[in-house]
C-alpha positions in Angstrom: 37.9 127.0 63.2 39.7 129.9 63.3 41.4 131.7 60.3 45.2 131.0 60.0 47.1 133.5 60.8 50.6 133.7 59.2 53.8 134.1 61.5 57.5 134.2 61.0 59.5 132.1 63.4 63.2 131.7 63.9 64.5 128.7 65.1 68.0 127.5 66.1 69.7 125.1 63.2 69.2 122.2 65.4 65.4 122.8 65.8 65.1 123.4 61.9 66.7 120.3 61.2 64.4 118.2 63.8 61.6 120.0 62.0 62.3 119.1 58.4 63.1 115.8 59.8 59.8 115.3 61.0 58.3 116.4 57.6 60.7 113.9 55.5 60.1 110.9 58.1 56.0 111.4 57.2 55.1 112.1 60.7 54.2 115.8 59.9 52.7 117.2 56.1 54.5 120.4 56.6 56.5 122.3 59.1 53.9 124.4 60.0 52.1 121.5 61.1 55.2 120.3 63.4 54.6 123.6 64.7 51.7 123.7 65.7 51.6 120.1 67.2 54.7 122.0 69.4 52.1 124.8 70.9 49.5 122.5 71.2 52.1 120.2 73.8 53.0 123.3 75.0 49.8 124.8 75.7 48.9 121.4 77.3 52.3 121.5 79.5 51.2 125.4 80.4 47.5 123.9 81.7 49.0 121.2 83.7 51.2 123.2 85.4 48.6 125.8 86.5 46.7 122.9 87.7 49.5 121.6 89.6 50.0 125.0 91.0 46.1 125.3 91.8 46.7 121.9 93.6 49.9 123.4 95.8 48.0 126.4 97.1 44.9 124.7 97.7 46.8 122.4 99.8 48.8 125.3 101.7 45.8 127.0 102.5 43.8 124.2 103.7 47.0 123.7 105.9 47.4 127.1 106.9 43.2 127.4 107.7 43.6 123.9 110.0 43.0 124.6 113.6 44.7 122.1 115.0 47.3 122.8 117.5 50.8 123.3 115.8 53.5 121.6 118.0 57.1 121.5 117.6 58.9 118.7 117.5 59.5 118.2 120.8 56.2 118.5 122.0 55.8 115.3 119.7 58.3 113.4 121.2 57.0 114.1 124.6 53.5 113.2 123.7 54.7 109.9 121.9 57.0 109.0 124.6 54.1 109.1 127.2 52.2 106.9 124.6 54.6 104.7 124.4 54.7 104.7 128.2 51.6 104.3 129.1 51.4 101.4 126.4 53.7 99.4 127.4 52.5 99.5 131.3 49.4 98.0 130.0 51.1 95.4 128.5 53.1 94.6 131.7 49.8 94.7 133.9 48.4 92.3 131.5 51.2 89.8 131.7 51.3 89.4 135.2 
């Protein structure tokens, strides 16, 4: 482990008072350990949100890079109408 190295911190009134709160309910020995539990969340929050991010661009790139063609909307709609179409023909030739 690491040595400890000794910080000041300021913290709002509200914050010092959730703090020693903390340290009087038993949850925490000392304030420094409230703090630190708080940077270790925080580092935690930090790495999950990078890997969320890692996620996103992965997923735009892989999007971007797909060959596919790209139609517009009403491209869609014309090729799902003819679908549709051509589907329901069937269905008539095959109950007569």
């Amino acid at each position: 482990m690491e040595a400890a190295e000794k910080l000041s911190v300021t913290v709002t009134p509200a914050m010092a008072r959730m703090i020693r709160k903390k340290v009087e309910e038993g949850s925490f020995g000392s304030a420094s350990e409230v703090i630190r539990a708080a940077l270790r969340a925080f580092q935690r929050e930090e790495e999950e949100h990078a890997e969320r991010m890692a996620s996103i661009r992965a997923r735009v790139k892989a999007s971007i890079e797909d060959e596919r063609p790209n139609l517009s909307g009403e491209e869609v709609r014309d090729r799902l109408k003819g679908f549709f179409a051509q589907y329901s023909s069937r269905a008539d030739d095959s109950a007569a």
